[in-house]
N, C-alpha and C positions, 0 to 999 in steps of 0.2 A: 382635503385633509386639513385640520384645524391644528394649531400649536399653542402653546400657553407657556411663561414662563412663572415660576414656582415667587421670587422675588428677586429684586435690582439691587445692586451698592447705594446706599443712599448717601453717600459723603462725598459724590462729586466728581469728574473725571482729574481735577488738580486741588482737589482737598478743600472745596469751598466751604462745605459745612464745618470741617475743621476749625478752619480758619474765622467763623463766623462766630461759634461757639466760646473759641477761647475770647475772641474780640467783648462780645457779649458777659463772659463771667468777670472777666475785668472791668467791665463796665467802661468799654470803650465805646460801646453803642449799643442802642434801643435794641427790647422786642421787637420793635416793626421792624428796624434791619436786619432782622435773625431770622422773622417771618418773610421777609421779604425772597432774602438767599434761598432760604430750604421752598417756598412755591416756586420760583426758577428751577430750582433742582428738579422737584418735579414734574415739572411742566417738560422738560425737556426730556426726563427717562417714558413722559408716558406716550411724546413725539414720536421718539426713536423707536418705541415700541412698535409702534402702529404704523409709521414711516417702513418698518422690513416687516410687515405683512403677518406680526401677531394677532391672532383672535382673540385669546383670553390673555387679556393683561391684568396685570395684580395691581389695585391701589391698598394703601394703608399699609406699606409694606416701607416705607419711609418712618425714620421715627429720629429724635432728638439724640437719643439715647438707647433704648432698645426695646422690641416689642413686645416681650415682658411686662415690661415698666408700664408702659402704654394699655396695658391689657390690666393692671392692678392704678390706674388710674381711670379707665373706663370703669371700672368698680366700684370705685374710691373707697378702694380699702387702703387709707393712709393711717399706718402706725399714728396713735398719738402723740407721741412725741413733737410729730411739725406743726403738730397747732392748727391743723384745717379744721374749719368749721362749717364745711358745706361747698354744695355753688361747684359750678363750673372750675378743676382745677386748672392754676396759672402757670407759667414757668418756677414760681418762685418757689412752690411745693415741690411739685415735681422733680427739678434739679435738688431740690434739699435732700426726698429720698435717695437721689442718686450718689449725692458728691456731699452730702451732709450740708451744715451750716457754721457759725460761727458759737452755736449754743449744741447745738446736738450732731451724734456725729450721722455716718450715711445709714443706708441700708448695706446686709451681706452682696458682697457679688461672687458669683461662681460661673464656671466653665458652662458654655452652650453645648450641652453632651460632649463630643470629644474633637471639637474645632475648637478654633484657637480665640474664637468671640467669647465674650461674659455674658451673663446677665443680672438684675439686681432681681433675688428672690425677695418674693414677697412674705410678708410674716403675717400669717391666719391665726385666729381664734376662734373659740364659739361665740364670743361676743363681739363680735366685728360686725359693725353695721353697712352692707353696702348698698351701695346707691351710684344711678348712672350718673358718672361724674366729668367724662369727658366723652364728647362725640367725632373727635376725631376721624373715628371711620365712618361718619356720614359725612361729615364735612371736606373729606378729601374723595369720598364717593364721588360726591357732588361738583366740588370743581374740577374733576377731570370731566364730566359730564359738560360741563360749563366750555372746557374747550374745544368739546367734538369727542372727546373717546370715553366709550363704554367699559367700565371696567368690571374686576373681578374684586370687590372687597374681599380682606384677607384678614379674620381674625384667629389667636391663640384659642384653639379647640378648650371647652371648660374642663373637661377632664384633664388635659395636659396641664392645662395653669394649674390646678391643684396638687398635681404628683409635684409640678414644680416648684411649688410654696413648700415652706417651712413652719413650723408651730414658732407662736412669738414669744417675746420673753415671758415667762410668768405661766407660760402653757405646759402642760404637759407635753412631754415626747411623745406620749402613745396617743394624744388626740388623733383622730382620726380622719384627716384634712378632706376626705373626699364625704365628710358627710355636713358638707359645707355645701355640695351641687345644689342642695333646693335653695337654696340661698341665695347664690349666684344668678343659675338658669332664667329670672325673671328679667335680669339686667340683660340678660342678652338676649331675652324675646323683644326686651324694647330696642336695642339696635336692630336686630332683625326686622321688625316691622317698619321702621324709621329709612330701613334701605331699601324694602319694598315698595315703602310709600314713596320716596325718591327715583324710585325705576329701574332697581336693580335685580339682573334675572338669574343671577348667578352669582354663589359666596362661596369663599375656600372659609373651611375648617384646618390650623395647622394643628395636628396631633400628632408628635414626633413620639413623643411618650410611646406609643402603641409598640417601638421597635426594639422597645427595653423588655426584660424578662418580668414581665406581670403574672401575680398572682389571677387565680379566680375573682376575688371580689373587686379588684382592679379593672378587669376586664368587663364586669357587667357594669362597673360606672357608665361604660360608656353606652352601653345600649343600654340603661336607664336613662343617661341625658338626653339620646337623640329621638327614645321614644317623645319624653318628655319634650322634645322643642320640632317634633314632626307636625305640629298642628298649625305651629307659627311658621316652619319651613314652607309648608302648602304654597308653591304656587311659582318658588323656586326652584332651580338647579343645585345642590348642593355637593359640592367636592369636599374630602376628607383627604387632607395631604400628607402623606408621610414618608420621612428621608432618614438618611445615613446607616442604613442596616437593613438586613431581613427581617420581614417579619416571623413569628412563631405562626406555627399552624393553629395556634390557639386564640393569635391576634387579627389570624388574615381571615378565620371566620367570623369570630366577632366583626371586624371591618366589613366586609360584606354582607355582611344580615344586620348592617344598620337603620333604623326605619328613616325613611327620608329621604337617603343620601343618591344624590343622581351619579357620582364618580367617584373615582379612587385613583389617587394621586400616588404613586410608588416610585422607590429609587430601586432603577434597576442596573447602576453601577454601582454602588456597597449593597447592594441586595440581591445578587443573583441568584439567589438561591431561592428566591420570590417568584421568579417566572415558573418554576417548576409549581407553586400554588396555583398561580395564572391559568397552566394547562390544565392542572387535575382539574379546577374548579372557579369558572368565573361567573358570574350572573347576566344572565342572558338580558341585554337589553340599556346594560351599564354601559358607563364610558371606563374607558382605561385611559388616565395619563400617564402618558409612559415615560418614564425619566430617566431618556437613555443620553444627554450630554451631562458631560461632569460639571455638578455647581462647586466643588472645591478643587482643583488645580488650574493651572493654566495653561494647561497643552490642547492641542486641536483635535477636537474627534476623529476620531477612526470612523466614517462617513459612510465609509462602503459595509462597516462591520455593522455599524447601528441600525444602516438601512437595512440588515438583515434582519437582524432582532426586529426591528420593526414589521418587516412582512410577515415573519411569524409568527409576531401576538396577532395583526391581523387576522389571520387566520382562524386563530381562535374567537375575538371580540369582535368583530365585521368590520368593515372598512369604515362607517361612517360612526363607528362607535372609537376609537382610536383616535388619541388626542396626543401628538409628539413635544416631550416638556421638557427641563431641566432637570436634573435631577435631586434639587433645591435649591434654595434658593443662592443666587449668584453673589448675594453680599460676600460669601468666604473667597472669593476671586478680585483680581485688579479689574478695574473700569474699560478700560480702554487702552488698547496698543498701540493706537495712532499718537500715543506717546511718547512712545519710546522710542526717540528719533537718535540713540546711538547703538541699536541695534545691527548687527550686520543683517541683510537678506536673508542670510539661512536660516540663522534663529528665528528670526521673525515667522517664517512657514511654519513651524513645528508650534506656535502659540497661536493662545486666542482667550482673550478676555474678556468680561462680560460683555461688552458689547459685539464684540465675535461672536461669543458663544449664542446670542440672539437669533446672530444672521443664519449660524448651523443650523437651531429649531427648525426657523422656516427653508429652510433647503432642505432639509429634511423631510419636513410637513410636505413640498411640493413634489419630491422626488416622489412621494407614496401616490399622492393626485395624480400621477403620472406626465409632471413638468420636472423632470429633473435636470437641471444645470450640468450638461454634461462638463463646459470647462471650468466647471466649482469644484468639483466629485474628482476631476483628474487633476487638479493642481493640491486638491486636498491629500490626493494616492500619493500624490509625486512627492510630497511632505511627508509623509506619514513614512515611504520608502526612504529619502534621505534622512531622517530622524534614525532607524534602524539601522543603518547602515554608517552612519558617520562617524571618525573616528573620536569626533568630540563626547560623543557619548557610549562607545561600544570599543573595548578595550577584552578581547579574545585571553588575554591571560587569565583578567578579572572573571570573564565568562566558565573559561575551562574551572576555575578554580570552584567558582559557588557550582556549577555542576559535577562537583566529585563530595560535595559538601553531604555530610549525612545527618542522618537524625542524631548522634550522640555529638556531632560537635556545637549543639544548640544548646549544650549543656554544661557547665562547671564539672571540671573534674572530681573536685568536693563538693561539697552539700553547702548550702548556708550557713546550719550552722556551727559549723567547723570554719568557717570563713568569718563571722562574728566572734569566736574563738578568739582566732587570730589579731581580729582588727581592734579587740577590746586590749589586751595582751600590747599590742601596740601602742593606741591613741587613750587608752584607759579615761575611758569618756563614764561621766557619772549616772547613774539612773534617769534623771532627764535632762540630757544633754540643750543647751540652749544655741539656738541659731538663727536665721534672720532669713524671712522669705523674700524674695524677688528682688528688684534695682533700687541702689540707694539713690537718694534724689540729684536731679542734674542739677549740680553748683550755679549759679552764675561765672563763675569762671571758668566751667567746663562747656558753658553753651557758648562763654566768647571765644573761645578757642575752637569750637564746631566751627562757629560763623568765619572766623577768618581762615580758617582752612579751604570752607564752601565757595570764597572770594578771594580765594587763591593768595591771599597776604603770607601764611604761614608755608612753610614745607612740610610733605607725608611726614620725613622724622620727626620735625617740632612736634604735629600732632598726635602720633605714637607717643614719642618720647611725654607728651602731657597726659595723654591716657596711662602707660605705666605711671605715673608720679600721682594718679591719682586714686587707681588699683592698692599704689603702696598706703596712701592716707587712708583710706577703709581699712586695709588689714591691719594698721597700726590700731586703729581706733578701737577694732573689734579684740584685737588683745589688749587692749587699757582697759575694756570693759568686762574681761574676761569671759568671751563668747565661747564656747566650745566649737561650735563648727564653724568654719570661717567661710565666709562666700567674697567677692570679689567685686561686687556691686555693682557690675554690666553698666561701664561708663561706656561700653563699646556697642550698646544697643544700634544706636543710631550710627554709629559707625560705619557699619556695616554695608550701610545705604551708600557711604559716601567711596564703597569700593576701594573701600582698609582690609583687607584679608583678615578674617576674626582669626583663623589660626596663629597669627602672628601675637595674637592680645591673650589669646587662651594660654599658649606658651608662658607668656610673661605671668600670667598669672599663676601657673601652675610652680613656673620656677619659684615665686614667691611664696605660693602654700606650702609646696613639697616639702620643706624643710619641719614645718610646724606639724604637718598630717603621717609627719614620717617615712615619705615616700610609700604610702599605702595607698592601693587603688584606690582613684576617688569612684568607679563605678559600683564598685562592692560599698565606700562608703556609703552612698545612696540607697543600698537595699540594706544596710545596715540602721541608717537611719529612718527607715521605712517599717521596718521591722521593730524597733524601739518606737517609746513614747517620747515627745519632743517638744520642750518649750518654745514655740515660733516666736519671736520679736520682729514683727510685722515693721518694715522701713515705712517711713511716713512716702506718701502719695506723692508723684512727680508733679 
């Protein structure tokens, strides 16, 4: 029984890319030391892989910044604004769409569907010239090939990179970005051929897109693309991957009457309602990756439950067509818990991170082969039972009380907007109220007071006490400038980390609004300001 994992954290089990990156934008050291850290990084997630006895491993699932980006530079569709002129793109572009430059500012970034990653979209036109600009996913094909493992190159599906682009400036909104695919499609028959020609017998297509609610003509993009790149496909295995939801029945047959496609890749932890597609209707002869470990939290499987789920797609897809996976990819998870050496025992049973999560797949994969680790399976029960049972996390009042909970107490006694009513009537906030999105930038004088808290110079109060005092410098500021809504400016971000209780900062904060906001809901303010048009005054970049 074979296992594959969907993708890896690529920033290191102690933050080395991190660290590598900022080193590098300061201009503390070379590309070649920036190239040097992320091949190590590499080299070592595609070890471990292969060291716990995955089959299909993902390369090109490593990136600077993100695979978006990566995917609109294999394109080289760079906005003009950076001044590329062709050639092989370098860091110097690259980072410019990400994080801008000193003349132009960056690209948009938004949410990676509804995890807590970004991405920088890309900006399409009908006169965007593109051209294979980076080869990255041959070039990282290749050297994992170079050190003995064969991998699974992992590109952004063409259809998904276009629902995920935006029209650029000067474009129309109603352009029609997916009539951009013949455009694209060529660039990526020539990676295609380029990993064939390198030896590659198997590619992940990621099309996350498919689990969003598409139109009809959304849906035939994509079986227009893969008719279109069946001919260059020939000779390959080809997986289509897709995570974090169900699919519609209108996407899960499109997905399966793609021409080409050797697999299908699904999350059947936010998609349960997908196996029920599975039963009615799977294609004889296909593989199923079944992506029954969680790739965003960091609790341990339920071992005994998955191996169920697992016997029963069996059943349906055959034993040697069943492939046991994540259920995407692992970046949205911590690296490693052989970290977290101030854990007590107990907690530590009840988790498991990406590189846990690794070792599950193939305990998994082997329990179905019929090697199942019986004292893996019964230490993983014996966790799984004390997690239920413990009073750390299972508090019988809390239980009795959401079990008497009904459907009208999920609801406001009044309506909206009788509660906008109210809250205008209160805070009499003007037509487009102005306010400020996200954390205002960490001071220098708020990181040396992090650091000598971390190095124990200061006391918990000193550094509370400098958190509130800097809570109060924002909210002063944002009334000099006459903000309407005031935000707090999450000096307590990092805090958090250093195991400062945020309720204690949240307090302090509210005491300081409440007076300004009038002691009005701030939960109601938020669907107020939700519901209103709002001038954002975006805080400059940390």
């Amino acid at each position: 029984m074979a296992s594959h994992i969907v993708g890896y954290p690529r920033m290191g089990p102690k933050r080395e890319l991190k660290f590598a990156l900022e080193s590098f934008w300061d201009k503390k050291s070379s590309a070649e030391d920036l190239q040097k850290v992320a091949a190590g990084l590499r080299s070592s997630i595609w070890k471990q892989m292969a060291d716990a006895g995955i089959k299909y491993i993902p390369s090109n699932t490593f990136s600077y910044y993100d695979q978006v980006l990566d995917t609109t530079a294999m394109l080289g569709a760079v906005p003009p604004r950076y001044g590329w002129n062709g050639g092989e793109i370098g860091f110097d572009t690259y980072f410019s769409m990400a994080r801008g430059n000193a003349s132009v500012p960056a690209m948009e970034m938004t949410k990676w569907f509804d995890t807590n990653y970004h991405f920088i979209v890309p900006e399409l036109g009908p006169d965007v010239r593109f051209s294979y600009a980076s080869h990255k996913a041959v070039d990282e094909y290749k050297e994992a090939k170079a050190l003995g493992v064969n991998t699974v190159p992992v590109l952004v599906g063409p259809v998904s990179y276009l629902l995920l682009s935006k029209p650029a400036k000067g474009v129309e909104k109603t352009f029609s970005l997916l009539s951009l695919l013949p455009k694209i499609l060529p660039i990526y028959k020539e990676v295609i051929s380029e990993l064939k020609a390198a030896g590659a017998s198997w590619i992940q297509f990621d099309e996350p897109t498919l689990v969003l609610d598409l139109d009809a003509h959304q849906l035939q993009a994509f079986t227009a693309a893969y008719a279109d790149l069946e001919s260059t496909l020939s000779g390959l295995n080809v997986l289509i991957e897709t995570y974090f939801a169900d699919l519609t029945s209108g996407a899960y047959k499109t997905l399966i009457e793609l021409k080409g496609v050797t697999a299908y890749g699904l999350d059947l932890v936010r998609g349960t309602k997908t196996i029920d597609l599975i039963k009615t209707n799977f294609p004889k002869g296909k593989f199923l990756f079944a992506g029954v470990v969680d790739g965003r939290n960091i609790w341990a499987n339920d071992l005994a439950s998955s191996l169920g789920t697992l016997q029963a797609l069996e059943a349906i897809v055959g034993k040697d067509n069943l492939v046991v996976s994540t259920s995407c990819s692992l970046l949205h998870t911590a690296v490693d818990l052989v970290n977290e050496t101030k854990l007590d025992d107990e907690i530590k049973s009840w988790l498991a991170f990406s590189a846990q999560k690794v070792v599950e797949v193939n305990a998994l994969a082997k329990a179905l082969a019929g090697q199942k680790d019986e004292a893996f399976f019964a230490s993983n029960a014996t966790a799984q039972a004390s997690r239920k049972s413990s009073p750390r996390v299972t508090n019988e009042a809390v239980q009795k009380a959401a079990a008497a909970l009904k459907g009208s107490d999920h609801r406001r006694a009044t309506n909206v907007s009788a509660r906008l009513d109210a809250q205008q009537k209160k805070l009499n906030l003007p037509i487009l109220p102005t306010t400020t999105i996200g954390s205002f930038p960490q001071t220098l004088e708020l990181r040396r007071v992090r650091r000598e808290f971390k190095a124990n110079k200061i006391s918990e109060d000193n550094y509370v006490k400098a958190i509130k005092e800097e809570i109060k410098k924002v909210v002063d500021l944002q009334e000099e400038l006459d903000i309407d809504v005031l935000v707090h400016g999450e000096p307590e971000f990092k805090l958090c980390r250093e195991t400062i209780w945020l309720s204690t900062l949240v307090s302090s904060c509210l005491v300081l609004l409440s007076p300004l906001m009038g002691g009005c809901n701030l939960m109601d303010l938020a669907a107020s300001s939700h519901q209103s048009s709002m001038v954002m005054l975006a805080a400059p970049n940390q």
